[in-house]
C-alpha positions, 0 to 999 in steps of 0.5 A: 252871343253877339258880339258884333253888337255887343262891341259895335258902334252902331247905336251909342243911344240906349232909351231908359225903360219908361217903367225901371225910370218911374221905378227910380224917379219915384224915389229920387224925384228928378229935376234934371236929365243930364245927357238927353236929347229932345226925342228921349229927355226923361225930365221937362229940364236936360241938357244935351243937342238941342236944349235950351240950356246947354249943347254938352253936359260935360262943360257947364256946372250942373244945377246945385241940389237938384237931382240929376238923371243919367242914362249917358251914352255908353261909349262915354261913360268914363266921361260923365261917370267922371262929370257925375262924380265931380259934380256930386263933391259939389252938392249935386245928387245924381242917379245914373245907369250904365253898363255894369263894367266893373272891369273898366279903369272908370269904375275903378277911378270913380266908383270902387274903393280898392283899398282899404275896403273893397267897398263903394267910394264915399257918397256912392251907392251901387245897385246891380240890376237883376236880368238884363233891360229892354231899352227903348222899343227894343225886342230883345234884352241888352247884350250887357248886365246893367247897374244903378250908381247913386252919387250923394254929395 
């Protein structure tokens, strides 16, 4: 294993699979990608470096009611796994990949109720994805397991 690359900065960006993005949009039918940029928005509306509407998704509201999709860089999770679970208590559904690091204080504080039923907080649904992803026009798999968090208001 690697893992230099496994914990290295080098790149931040990891490009959703076209095919495992489809898979999801063809459920969730996204309006909004909340963390792009113009080379790899997912949606004809994002926000992030560039966009029209805004330069950081973290300090505008997201749009009420609209599906969002979040593929945020990882080296941020914490913060926009902490945007999508705010934004969702206030009606904004949004669907995000991440690593699947269910030792981290952000999955702990957002994402997983410890007491009293070791479960997915409420309006959050966990899926784990099997193997490991390619991103992007990667040759090799990700050094990290990945997973799927659906945040419903």
């Amino acid at each position: 294993m690697n893992s230099a690359l496994m914990f290295s900065k080098a790149s931040d960006e990891w490009a959703t699979p076209q095919e495992f993005y489809d898979k999801l949009d063809a459920e969730f039918n996204f309006d909004v990608d909340a963390a792009a940029t113009a080379e790899n928005a997912k949606c004809l509306h994002w926000l992030g470096p560039g966009s029209g509407l805004s330069l950081d998704a973290l300090t505008v509201p997201w749009c009420h009611g609209l599906w969002h999709w979040l593929n945020p860089p990882y080296s941020r999770c914490k913060e926009f796994i902490a945007k999508a679970a705010k934004e969702r208590v206030l009606g904004v559904p949004t669907v995000a990949l991440v690593p699947a690091r269910t030792d981290t204080k952000w999955f702990h504080e957002y994402l997983w109720d410890e007491r009293p039923n070791r479960r997915e907080r409420d309006g959050i649904e966990l899926r784990f994805v099997r193997g490991r992803l390619k991103f992007g026009d990667g040759k090799n798999s990700a050094p990290f397991p990945s997973m799927v968090v659906v945040f419903r208001p």
